[in-house]
C-alpha positions in Angstrom: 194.9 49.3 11.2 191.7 50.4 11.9 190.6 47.2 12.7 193.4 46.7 15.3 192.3 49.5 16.5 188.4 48.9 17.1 189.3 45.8 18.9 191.8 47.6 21.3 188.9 50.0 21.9 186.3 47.4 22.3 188.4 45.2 24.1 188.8 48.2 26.9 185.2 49.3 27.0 184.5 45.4 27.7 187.1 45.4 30.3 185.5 48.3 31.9 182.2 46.8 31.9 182.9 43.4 33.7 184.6 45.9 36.6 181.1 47.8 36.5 179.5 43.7 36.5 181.7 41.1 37.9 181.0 37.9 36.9 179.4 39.0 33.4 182.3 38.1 30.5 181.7 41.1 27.9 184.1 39.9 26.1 182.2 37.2 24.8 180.0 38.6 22.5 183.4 40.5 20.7 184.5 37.0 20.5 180.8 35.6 19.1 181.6 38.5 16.1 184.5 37.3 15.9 183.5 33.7 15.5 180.7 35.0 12.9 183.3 37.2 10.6 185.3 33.7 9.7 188.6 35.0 9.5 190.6 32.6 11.3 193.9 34.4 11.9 191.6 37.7 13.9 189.9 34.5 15.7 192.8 32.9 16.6 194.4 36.2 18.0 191.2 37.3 19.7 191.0 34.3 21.9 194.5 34.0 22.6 193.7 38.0 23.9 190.6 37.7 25.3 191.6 34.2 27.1 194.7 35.9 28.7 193.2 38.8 29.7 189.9 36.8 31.3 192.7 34.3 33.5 195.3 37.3 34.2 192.1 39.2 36.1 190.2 35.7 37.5 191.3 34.6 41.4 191.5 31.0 40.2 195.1 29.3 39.1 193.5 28.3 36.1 190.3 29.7 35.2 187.3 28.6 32.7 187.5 31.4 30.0 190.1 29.0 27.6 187.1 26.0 27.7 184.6 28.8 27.5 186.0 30.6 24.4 186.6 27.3 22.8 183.3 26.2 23.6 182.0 29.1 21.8 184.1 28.5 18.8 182.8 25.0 18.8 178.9 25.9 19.4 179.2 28.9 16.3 180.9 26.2 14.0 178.4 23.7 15.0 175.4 25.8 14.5 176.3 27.0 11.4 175.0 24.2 10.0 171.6 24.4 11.4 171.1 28.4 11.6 172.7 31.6 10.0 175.2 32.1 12.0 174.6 36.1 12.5 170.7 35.9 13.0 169.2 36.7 17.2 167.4 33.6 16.8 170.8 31.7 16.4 172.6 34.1 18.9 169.9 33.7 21.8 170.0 29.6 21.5 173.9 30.3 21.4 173.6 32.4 24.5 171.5 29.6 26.6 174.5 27.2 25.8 177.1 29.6 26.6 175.1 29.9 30.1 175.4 26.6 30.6 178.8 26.4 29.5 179.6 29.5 32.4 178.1 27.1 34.7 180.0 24.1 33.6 183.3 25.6 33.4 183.6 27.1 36.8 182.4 24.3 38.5 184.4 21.8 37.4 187.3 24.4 37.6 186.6 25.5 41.1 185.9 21.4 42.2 189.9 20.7 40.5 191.2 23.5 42.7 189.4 22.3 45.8 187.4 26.1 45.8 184.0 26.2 47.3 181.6 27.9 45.0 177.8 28.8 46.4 175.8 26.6 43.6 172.7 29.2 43.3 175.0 32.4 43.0 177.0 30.6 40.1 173.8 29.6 38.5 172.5 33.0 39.2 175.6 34.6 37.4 175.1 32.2 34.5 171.7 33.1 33.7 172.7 37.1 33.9 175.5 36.4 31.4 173.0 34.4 29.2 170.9 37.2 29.1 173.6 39.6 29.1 175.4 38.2 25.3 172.4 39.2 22.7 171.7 42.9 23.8 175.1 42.8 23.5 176.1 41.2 20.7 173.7 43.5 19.0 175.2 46.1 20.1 179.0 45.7 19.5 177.4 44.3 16.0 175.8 48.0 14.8 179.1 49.2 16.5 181.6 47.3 14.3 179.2 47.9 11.3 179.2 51.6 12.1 183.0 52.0 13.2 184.9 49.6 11.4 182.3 48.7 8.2 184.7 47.1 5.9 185.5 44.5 8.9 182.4 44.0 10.0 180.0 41.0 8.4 177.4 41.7 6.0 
């Protein structure tokens, strides 16, 4: 239960903060923990979560955050064969992709429902959310370690 309940709590304070920074997806880094704790059924349900809650708020019909979050899932898996998956080495390289994976998403989103998008602001907002995920992931890490310890990776 207390589990449940650190990721309702998290999962509000994350809200809050992309109000605060639109743009930014702080749910991502939850997600990233997620990703690193290897327990497929939390994963499962935190991107089914996250992903609803990220398309409910968006102003597109059909938003990036279901090819973002799977990108994420894919980029963790794939580094864990080169890197520990829970070292800031790994999660700064995993930040760049996710950058680029912001970028990627949304434009190809916004071209398939004919929305014009101002290229340097996207790729403005894509650097600020690639900067944005370690200092955060640390964060919500020493969180998770310090609220809910027997949940949180080693």
């Amino acid at each position: 239960m207390r589990n449940v309940i650190w990721w309702l709590v998290y999962a509000a304070a994350a809200i809050w903060a992309q109000k605060l920074v639109p743009g930014i997806d702080f749910l991502l880094p939850g997600l990233i923990i997620a990703l690193q704790e290897e327990r497929p059924i939390q994963t499962f349900w935190i991107i089914i979560c996250f992903s609803l809650i990220q398309e409910g708020s968006g102003t597109m019909s059909f938003g990036p955050a279901v090819g973002q979050y799977l990108g994420a899932a894919v980029l963790v898996q794939a580094g864990r064969w080169l890197f520990e998956a829970r070292n800031i080495s790994f999660v700064l390289l995993l930040s760049a992709g996710l950058g680029l994976t912001h970028f990627g998403m949304i434009s190809v989103m916004a071209m398939l429902q004919d929305i014009s998008l101002i290229q340097s602001r996207l790729m403005h907002e894509s650097i600020i959310q690639a900067l944005v995920i370690p200092p955060c992931w640390l964060l919500v890490m020493q969180a998770r370690k310090r609220f809910a310890p027997d949940e949180s990776p080693a």
